[in-house]
C-alpha positions, 0 to 999 in steps of 0.5 A, spaced: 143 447 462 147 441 466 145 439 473 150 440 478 149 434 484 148 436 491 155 435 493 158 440 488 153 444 489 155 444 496 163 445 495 161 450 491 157 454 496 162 453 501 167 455 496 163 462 496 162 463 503 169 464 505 172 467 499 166 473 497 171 477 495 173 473 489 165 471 488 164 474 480 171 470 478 168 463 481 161 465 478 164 465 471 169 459 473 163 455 474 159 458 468 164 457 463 165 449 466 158 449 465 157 449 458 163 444 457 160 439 461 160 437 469 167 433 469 169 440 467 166 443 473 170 437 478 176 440 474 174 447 477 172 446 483 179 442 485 183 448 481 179 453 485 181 450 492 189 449 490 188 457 489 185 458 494 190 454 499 195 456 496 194 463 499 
């Protein structure tokens, strides 16, 4: 299982916080970036915080 670095972990759990209604969605985003690789989970993260401005 691949290791997610401190500052990922952090954006992620900020991600969460302040969007709990779109929780298990992001849960299975980093899943699947998880078994793809790390740079896979950046990729994510930085799509998943476009979403999120563009509401």
């Amino acid at each position: 299982m691949i290791v997610v670095d401190s500052l990922d972990k952090t954006i992620i759990q900020e991600s969460l916080q302040s969007h709990k209604r779109e929780l298990w969605g992001f849960r299975l985003f980093i899943f699947s970036a998880q078994s793809q690789g790390k740079m896979q989970i950046r990729k994510v993260i930085s799509t998943f915080s476009l979403l999120s401005k563009a509401e």
